[in-house]
C-alpha positions as CSV (number, residue, x, y, z in Angstrom):
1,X,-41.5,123.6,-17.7
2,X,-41.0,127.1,-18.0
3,X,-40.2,126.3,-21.7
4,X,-43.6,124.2,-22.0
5,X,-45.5,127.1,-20.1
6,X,-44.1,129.6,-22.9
7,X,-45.7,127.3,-25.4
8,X,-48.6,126.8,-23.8
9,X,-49.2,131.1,-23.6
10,X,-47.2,132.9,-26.5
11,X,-48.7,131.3,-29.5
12,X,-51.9,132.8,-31.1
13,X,-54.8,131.3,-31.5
14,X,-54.7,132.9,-35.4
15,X,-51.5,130.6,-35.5
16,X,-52.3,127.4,-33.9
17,X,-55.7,127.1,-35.0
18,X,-55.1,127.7,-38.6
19,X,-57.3,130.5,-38.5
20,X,-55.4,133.6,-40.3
21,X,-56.2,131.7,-43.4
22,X,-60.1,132.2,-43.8
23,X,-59.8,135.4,-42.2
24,X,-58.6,139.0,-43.8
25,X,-55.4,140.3,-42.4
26,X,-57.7,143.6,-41.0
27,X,-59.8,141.2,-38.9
28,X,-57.1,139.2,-36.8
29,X,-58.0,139.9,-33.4
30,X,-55.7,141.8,-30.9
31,X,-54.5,139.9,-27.7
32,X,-55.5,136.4,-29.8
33,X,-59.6,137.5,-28.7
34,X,-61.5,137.2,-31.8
35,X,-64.6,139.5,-31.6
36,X,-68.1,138.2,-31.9
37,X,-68.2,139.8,-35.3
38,X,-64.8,138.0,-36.7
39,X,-66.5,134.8,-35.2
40,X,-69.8,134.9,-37.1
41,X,-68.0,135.4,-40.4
42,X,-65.6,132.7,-39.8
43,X,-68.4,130.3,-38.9
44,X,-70.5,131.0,-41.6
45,X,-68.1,131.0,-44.0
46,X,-65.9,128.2,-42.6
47,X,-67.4,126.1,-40.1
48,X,-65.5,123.2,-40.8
49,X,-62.3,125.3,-40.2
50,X,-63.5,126.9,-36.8
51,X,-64.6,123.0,-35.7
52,X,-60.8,121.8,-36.3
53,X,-59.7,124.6,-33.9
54,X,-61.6,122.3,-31.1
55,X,-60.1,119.2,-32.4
56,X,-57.0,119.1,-30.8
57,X,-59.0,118.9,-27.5
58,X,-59.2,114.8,-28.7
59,X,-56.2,114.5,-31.1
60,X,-54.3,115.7,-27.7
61,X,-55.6,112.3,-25.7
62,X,-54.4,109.9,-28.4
63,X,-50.8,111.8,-29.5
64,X,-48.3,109.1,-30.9
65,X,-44.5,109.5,-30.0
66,X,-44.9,112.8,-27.9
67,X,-41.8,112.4,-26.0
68,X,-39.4,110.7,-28.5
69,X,-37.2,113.9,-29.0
70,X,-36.9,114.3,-25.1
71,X,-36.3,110.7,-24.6
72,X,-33.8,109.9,-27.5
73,X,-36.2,107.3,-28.5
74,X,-39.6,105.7,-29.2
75,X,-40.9,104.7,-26.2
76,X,-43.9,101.7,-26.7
77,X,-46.2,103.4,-23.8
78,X,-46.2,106.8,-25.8
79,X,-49.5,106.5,-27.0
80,X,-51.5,109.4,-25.6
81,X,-54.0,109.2,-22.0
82,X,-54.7,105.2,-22.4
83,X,-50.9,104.5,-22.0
84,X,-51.0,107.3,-18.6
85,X,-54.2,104.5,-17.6
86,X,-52.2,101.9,-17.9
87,X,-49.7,103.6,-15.6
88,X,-51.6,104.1,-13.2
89,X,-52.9,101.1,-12.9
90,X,-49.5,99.3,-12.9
91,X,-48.8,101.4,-10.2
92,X,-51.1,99.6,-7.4
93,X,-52.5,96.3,-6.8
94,X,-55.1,95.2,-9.2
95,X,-52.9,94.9,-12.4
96,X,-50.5,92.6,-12.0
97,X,-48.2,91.7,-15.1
98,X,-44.7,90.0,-16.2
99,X,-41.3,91.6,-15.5
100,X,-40.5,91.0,-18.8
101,X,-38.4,93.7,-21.0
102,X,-42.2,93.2,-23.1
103,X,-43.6,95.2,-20.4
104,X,-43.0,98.8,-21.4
105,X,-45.1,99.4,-18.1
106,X,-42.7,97.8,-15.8
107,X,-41.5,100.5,-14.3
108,X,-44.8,102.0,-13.3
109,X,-45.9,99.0,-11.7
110,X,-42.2,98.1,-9.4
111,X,-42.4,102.3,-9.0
112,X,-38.8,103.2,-10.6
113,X,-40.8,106.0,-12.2
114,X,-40.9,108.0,-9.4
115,X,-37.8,110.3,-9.3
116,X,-37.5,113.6,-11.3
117,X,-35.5,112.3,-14.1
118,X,-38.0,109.4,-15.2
119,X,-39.1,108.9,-18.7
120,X,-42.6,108.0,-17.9
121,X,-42.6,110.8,-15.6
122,X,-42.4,113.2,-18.1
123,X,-44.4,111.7,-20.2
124,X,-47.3,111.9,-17.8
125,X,-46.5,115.8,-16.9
126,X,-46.4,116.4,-20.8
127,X,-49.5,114.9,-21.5
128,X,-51.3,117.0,-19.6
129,X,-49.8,119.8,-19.8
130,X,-49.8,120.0,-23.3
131,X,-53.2,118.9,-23.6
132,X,-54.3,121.6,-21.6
133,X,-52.6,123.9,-23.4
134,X,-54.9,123.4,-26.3
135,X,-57.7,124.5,-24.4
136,X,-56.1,127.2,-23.0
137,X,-55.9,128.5,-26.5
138,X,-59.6,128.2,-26.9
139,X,-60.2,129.9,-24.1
140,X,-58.2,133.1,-25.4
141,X,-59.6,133.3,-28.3
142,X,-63.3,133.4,-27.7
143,X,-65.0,136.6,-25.4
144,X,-66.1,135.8,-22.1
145,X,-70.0,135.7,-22.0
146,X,-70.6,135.4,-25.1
147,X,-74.4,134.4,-26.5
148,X,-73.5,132.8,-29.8
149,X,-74.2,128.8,-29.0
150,X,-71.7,127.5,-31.1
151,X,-69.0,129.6,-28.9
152,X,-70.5,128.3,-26.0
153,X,-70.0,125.3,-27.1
154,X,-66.7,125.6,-28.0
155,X,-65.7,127.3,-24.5
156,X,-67.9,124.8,-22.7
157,X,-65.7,121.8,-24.0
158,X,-62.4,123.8,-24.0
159,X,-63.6,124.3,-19.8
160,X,-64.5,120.6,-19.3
161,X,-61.3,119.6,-21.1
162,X,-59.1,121.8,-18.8
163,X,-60.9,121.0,-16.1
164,X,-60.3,117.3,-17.0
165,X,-56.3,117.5,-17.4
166,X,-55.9,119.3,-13.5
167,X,-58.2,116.7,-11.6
168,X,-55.8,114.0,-12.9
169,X,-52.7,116.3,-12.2
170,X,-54.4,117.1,-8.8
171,X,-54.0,113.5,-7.7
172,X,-50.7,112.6,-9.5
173,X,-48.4,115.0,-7.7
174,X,-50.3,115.9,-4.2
175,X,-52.7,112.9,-1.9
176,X,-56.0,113.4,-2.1
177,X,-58.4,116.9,-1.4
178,X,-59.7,115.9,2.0
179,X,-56.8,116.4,4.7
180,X,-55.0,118.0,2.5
181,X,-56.2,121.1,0.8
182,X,-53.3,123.2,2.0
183,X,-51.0,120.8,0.4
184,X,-48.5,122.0,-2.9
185,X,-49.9,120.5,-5.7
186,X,-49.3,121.9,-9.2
187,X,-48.2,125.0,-11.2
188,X,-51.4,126.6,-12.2
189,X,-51.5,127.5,-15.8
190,X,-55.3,129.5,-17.3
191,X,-55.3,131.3,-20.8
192,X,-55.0,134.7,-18.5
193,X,-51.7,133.4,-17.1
194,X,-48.5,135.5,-18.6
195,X,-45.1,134.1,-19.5
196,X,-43.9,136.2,-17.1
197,X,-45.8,134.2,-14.4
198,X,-45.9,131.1,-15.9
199,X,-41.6,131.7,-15.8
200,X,-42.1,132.1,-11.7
201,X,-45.1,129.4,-10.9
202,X,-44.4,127.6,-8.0
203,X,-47.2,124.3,-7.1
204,X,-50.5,126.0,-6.4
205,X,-52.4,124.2,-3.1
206,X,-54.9,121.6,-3.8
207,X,-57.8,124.1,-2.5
208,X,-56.5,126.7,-5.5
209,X,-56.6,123.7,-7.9
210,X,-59.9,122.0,-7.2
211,X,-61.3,125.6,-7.3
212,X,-60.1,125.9,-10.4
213,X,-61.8,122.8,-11.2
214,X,-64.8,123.3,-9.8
215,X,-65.3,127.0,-11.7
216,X,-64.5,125.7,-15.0
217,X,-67.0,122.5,-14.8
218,X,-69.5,124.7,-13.4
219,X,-69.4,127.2,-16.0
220,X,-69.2,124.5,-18.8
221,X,-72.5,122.7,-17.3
222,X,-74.1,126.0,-18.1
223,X,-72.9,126.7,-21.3
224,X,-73.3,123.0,-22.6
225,X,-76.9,123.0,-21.8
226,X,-78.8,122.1,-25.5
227,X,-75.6,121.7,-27.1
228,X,-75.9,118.4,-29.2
229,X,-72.8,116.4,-30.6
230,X,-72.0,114.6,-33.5
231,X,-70.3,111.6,-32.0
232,X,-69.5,110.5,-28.3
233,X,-66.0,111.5,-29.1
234,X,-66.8,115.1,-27.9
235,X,-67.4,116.8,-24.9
236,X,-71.2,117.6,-23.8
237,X,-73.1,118.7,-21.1
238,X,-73.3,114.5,-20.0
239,X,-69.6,114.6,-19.4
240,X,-69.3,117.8,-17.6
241,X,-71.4,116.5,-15.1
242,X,-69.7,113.5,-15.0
243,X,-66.1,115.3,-14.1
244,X,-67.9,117.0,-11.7
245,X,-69.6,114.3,-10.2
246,X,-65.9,112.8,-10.0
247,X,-64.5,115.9,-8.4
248,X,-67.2,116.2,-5.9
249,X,-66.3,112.4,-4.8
250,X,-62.8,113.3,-4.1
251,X,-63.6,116.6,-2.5
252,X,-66.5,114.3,-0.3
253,X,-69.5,116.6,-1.2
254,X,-71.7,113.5,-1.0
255,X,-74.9,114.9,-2.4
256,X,-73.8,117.1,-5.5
257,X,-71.4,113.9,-6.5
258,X,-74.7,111.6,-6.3
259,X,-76.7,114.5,-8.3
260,X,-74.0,115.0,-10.9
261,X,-73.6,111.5,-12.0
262,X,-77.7,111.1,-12.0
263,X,-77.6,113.9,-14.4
264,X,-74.6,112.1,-16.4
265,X,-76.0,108.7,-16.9
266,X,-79.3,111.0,-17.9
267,X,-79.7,108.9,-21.3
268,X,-77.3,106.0,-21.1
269,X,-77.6,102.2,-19.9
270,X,-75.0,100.2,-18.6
271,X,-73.5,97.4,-20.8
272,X,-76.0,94.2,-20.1
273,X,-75.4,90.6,-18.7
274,X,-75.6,89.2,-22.2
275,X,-73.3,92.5,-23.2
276,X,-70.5,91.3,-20.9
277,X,-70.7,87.5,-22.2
278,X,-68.1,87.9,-24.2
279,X,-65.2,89.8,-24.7
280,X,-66.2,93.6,-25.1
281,X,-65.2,97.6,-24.2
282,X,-63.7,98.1,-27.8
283,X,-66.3,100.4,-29.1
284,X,-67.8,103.7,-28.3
285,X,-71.0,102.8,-29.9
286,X,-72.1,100.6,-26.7
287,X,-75.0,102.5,-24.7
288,X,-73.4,103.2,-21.9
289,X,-70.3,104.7,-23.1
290,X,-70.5,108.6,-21.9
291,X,-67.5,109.4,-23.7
292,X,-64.9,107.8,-25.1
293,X,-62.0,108.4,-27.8
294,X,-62.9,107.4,-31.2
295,X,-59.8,105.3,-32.7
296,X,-59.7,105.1,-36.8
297,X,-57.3,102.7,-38.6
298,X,-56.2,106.0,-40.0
299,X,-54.7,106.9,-36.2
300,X,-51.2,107.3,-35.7
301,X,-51.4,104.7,-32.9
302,X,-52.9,102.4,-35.5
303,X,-50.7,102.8,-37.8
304,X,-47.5,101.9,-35.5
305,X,-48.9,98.5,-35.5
306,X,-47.9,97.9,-31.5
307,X,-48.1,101.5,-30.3
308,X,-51.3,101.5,-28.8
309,X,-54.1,100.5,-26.3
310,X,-55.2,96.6,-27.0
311,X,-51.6,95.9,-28.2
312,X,-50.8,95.9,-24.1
313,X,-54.4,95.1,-23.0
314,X,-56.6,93.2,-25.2
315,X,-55.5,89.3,-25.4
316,X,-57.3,88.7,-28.3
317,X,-54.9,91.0,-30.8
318,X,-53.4,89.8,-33.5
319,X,-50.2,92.4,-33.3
320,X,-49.4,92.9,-29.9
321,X,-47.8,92.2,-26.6
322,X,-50.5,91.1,-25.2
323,X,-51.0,88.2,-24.2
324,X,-48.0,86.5,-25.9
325,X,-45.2,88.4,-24.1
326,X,-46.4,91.1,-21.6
327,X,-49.9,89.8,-20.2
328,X,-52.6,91.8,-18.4
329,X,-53.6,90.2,-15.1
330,X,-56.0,91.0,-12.0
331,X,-54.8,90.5,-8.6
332,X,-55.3,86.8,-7.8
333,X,-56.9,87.9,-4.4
334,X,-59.4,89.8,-6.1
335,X,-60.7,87.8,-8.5
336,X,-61.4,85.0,-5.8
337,X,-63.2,87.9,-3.9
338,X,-65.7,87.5,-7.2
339,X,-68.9,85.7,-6.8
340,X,-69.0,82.9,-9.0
341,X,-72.3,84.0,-9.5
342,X,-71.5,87.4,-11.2
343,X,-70.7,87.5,-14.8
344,X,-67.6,89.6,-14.7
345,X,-65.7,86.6,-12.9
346,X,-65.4,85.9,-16.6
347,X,-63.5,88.8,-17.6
348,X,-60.9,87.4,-16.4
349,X,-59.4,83.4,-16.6
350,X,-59.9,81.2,-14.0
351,X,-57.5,78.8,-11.8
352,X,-57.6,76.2,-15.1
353,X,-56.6,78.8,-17.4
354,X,-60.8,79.3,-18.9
355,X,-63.0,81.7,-19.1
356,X,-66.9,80.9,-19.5
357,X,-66.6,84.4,-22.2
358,X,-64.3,83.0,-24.5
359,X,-63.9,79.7,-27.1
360,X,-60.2,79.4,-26.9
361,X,-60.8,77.1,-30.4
362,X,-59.0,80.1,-32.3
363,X,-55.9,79.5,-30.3
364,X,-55.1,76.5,-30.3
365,X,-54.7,76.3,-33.7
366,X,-52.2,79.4,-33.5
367,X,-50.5,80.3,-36.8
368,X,-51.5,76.5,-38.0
369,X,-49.9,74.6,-35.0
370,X,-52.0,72.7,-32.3
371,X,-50.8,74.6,-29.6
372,X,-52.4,74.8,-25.9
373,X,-52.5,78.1,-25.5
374,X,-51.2,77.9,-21.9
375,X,-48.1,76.6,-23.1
376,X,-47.8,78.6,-26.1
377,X,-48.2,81.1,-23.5
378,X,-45.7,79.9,-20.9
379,X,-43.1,78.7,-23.8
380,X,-42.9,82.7,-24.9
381,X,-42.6,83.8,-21.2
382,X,-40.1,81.4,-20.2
383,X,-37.6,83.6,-22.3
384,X,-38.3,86.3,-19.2
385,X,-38.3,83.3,-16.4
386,X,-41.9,83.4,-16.0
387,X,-43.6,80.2,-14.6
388,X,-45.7,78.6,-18.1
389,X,-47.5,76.8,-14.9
390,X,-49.2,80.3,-14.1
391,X,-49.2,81.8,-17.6
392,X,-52.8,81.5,-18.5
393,X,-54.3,82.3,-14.6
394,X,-56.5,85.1,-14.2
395,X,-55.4,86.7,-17.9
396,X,-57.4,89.7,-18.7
397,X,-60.0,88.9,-21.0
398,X,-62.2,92.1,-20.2
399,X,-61.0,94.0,-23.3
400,X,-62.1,92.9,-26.9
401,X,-59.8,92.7,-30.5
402,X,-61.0,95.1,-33.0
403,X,-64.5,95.2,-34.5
404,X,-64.5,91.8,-31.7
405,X,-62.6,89.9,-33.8
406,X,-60.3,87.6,-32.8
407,X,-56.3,87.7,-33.8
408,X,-57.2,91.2,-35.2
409,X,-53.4,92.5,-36.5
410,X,-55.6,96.0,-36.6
411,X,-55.7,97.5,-33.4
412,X,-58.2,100.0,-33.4
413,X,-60.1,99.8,-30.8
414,X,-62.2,102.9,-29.0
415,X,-60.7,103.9,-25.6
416,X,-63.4,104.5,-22.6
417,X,-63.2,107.8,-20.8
418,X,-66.5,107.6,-19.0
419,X,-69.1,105.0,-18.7
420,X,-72.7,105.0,-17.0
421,X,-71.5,101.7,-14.6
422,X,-68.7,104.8,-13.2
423,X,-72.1,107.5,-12.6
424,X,-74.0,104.4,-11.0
425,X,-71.4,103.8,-8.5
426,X,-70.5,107.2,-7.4
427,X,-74.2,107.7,-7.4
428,X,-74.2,105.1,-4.5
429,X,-71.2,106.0,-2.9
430,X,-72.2,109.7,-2.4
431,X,-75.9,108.9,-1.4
432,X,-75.0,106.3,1.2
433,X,-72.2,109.3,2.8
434,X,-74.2,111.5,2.6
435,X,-76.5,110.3,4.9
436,X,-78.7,107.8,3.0
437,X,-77.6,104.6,3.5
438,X,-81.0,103.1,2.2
439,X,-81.1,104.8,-0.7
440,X,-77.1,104.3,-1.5
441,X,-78.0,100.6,-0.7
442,X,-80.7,100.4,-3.1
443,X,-78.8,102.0,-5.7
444,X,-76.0,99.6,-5.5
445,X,-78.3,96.6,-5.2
446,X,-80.2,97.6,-8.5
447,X,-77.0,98.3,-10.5
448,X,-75.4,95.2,-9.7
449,X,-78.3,92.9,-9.9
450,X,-79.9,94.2,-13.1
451,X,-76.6,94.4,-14.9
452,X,-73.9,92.0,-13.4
453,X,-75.1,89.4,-10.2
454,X,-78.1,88.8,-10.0
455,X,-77.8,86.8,-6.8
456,X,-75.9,90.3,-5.0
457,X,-77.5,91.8,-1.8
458,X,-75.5,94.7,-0.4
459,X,-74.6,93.3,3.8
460,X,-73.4,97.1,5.1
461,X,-74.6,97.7,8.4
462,X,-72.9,101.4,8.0
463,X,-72.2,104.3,5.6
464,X,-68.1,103.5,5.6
465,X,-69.2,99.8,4.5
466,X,-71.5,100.3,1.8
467,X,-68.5,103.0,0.7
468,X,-66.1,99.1,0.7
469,X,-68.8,97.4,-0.7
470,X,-68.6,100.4,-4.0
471,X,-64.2,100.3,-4.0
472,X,-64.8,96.3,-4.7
473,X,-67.6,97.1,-7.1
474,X,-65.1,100.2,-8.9
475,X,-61.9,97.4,-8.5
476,X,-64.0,94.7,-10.6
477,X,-66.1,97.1,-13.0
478,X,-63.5,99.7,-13.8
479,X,-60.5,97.4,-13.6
480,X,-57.6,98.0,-16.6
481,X,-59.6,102.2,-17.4
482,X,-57.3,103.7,-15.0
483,X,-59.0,104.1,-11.5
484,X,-57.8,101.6,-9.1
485,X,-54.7,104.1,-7.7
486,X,-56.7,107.1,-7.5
487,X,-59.7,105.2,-5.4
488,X,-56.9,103.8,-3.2
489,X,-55.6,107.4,-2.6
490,X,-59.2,108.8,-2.0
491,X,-60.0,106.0,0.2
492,X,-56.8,106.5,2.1
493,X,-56.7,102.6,1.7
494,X,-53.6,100.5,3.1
495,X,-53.1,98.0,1.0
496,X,-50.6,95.0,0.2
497,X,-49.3,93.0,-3.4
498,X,-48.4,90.2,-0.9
499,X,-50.2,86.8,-1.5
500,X,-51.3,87.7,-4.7
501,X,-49.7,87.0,-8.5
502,X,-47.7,90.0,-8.3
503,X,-44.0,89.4,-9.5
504,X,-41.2,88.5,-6.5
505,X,-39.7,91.7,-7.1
506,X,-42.9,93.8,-6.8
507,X,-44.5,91.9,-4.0
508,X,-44.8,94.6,-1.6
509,X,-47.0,96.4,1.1
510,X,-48.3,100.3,1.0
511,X,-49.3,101.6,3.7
512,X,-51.7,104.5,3.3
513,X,-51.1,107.5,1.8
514,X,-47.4,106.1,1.5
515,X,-45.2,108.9,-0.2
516,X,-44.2,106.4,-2.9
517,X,-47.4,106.7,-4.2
518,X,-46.9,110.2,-5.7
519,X,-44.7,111.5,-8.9
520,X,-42.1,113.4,-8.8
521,X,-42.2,117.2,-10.7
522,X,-39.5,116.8,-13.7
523,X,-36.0,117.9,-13.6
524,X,-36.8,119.9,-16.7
525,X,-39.3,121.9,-14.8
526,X,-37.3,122.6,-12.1
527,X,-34.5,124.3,-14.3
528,X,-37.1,125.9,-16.2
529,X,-39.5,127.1,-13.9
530,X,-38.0,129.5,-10.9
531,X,-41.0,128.8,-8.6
532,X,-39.7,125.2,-7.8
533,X,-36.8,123.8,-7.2
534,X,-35.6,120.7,-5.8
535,X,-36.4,121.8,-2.3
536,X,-40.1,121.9,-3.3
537,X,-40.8,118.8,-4.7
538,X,-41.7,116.0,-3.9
539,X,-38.9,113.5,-2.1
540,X,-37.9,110.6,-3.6
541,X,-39.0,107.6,-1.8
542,X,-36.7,104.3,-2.1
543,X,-38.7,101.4,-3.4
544,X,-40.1,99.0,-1.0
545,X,-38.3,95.5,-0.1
546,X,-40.8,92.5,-1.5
């Protein structure tokens, strides 16, 4: 990556953020550091311009067709951080789905993608790195400390952005913090690293890493405070605490995680009973998204037709692969772990192919024939040797068409980042571990009650219970937004596809903390980087036996 690191630290920001063009030739700054002075005038006298330099910050999450010159081809998962969500869920136990050549997350989910010459691979290690490379240009350009509040704001979300990109590297390409701090994890790259450096960067610890982390979110919670945002697309003060509060989690500061996702959810409500009723999570107007990426019909990904988000998740689109030909499932053993009592047993269909959430009546009527829709199902999965018996069980049905709309050819849908249901449960998590058990009771009792069961009572005797009692809650709540692998690495959790609707070939057991679980550094990076080398990364595990 020594050839991404040079892009990520030679260019200008007069260059990449389009700047040179509102400003005289005698004002472009030296060393890419625009002065206070050169600021003001380009604010006042372009604020629209200076705004688009930040934009790139949520352009980056929703890129179309990043990889297509490396790979030689379009691939269908290349569709920006919602496709890297998908993969990691597909890569553990809650998201089962059809081995179909439909599935363009296949591979994630029976773990081929783990060697240092896999396409999804790199597209995971590009994501990020390229994402943060946009805020590592923000961070060069603007002066340290300084007291104008639209440059704080500007630093604050280029901080929280960066800071975003290494807690997901973090737990991609090393096991969690705790037990492992002196671990390799990942090259460090800052907008103070050279090319000279950044040519010789071996994997930083996981300490160095979450203290990079850690610094950034803490400086950004400082200079977000009284910023106010035009859209929940952006990053605010909200959503810095929010990282935070997820960093503390892994790093098991108990308190400061519960604190931090108080101060998150400070103005947002989790989606009601009534909210949940139907099929939903399609639009980052609902109150308790905290921040979420806002998808025009405009987008790129729109505009590929099945290049995107709800064509693989949502089962209600009308241009997709989902549900017709590469369905979205939760673990069979999971779902009968849901009371029948709690409203999200819904989001999902049940053992006779319903769901209390949905009125199927648009389906059976598909494209003006009176199909079931379990066989219309089953008769386009049959081409792939899947059972049409089992075609319609526990389908997702979590995730809405566009504007809720069903058959929908328009995908372009909103993609969740962070929601106040996530800030609840780490709130309860961290309270009951650090040392409150009451408290972290109560506050998983009132979430769940208010906004999901109503009939739940929380049964932990003990600390490490009430922490189970939360990884079900996350496992239901957050299921298909990209958390189930990296609570079963924090958790240290051993746990098995057997017994559950997984296909044959990808019905097997992990143990915890099994080396499989973790990618590989790219081959590209090795031969570019001199700091790592094959000798330095991480092994190649063979694939378990079902």
């Amino acid at each position: 990556m020594k050839r991404i690191y040079k892009k990520l630290l030679l260019a200008c920001s007069v260059v990449l953020f389009g700047l040179s063009s509102c400003i005289d030739l005698d004002m472009e700054p030296e060393g890419g550091i625009f002065t206070e002075d050169q600021w003001d005038v380009l604010l006042e006298g372009s604020p629209e311009r200076a705004a688009a330099a930040i934009n790139g910050l949520y352009s980056g999450l929703t890129q179309y067709g990043s990889i297509t010159s490396w790979a030689g081809s379009l691939q269908h998962y290349d569709f920006g951080y919602a496709a890297a969500c998908m993969m990691f869920d597909a890569s553990g136990i809650d998201s089962p789905a059809e081995f179909s050549g439909y599935n363009w997350f296949r591979n994630n989910m029976n773990l081929l993608d783990r060697t240092p010459t896999a396409a999804p691979g790199y597209f995971l290690w590009n994501l990020f790195y390229t994402h943060l490379k946009t805020a590592n240009d923000i961070l060069v350009s603007i002066p340290e400390n300084t007291e104008n509040a639209a440059l704080k704001a500007f630093r604050g979300q280029a901080l929280t952005s960066r800071a975003f990109d290494y807690l997901h590297l973090v737990q991609m390409y090393q096991f969690t913090y705790k037990g492992n701090e002196t671990k390799p994890a990942v090259p460090i790259v800052t907008d103070k690293t050279t090319a000279e450096e950044a040519g010789n960067n071996p994997r930083a610890t996981v300490q160095a890493v979450y203290n990079l982390i850690m610094d950034d979110l803490n400086e950004a919670v400082q200079l977000l405070e009284g910023f106010s945002r035009a859209n929940k697309g952006i990053i605010n003060q909200n959503v810095a605490y929010g990282l935070r509060a997820r960093a503390n989690l892994l790093m098991q500061n108990w308190s400061a995680a519960a604190a931090d996702a108080d101060k998150a959810m400070a103005g947002y409500t989790p989606y009601s009973i009534e909210d949940v009723s139907e099929p939903t999570f399609n639009d980052i107007g609902a109150s308790s998204w905290i921040w979420g990426s806002i998808i025009t019909e405009n987008n790129d990904v729109v505009q590929s037709g099945i290049i995107n988000f709800p064509s693989h998740m949502s089962s209600f689109t009308g241009n997709g692969y989902s549900p017709g030909y590469a369905a979205r499932y939760i673990n069979s053993l999971l779902w009968q772990q849901i009371p029948d009592t709690d409203v999200r047993k819904g989001w999902w269909t049940d053992e006779d192919d319903d769901s209390p959430l949905v009125d199927w009546s648009w389906f059976r009527t598909y494209q003006g024939n009176p199909y079931n829709i379990a066989e219309w199902l089953g008769w386009n999965l049959l081409e792939w040797g899947a059972p049409a018996a089992s075609a319609m069980k526990h389908l997702n049905v979590k995730f809405g068409a566009y504007q809720s709309i069903y058959d929908n050819p328009t995908n372009a849908c909103d993609i969740p980042l962070m929601r106040a249901e996530e800030m609840h449960l780490i709130k309860a998590e961290g309270l009951a571990m650090g040392g409150d058990l009451a408290a972290g009771k109560t506050a998983l009792e009132n979430f769940v009650t208010t906004y999901r069961d109503p009939d739940f009572v929380s049964t932990a005797a003990d600390a490490a219970s009430l922490q189970d009692e939360v990884w079900f809650q996350r496992r239901v709540e957050l299921w298909g937004e990209g958390f189930s692998l990296f609570d079963i690495l924090r958790l240290k959790k051993a746990v098995t596809r057997k017994g559950a609707n997984f296909p044959s070939n990808m019905a097997f057991d992990f143990k915890a903390e099994d080396p499989i679980y973790l990618w590989l550094i790219p081959r590209d990076e090795l031969n570019m980087n001199e700091g790592i080398d094959e000798s330095t990364n991480n092994p190649v595990i063979p694939v378990p036996t079902p």
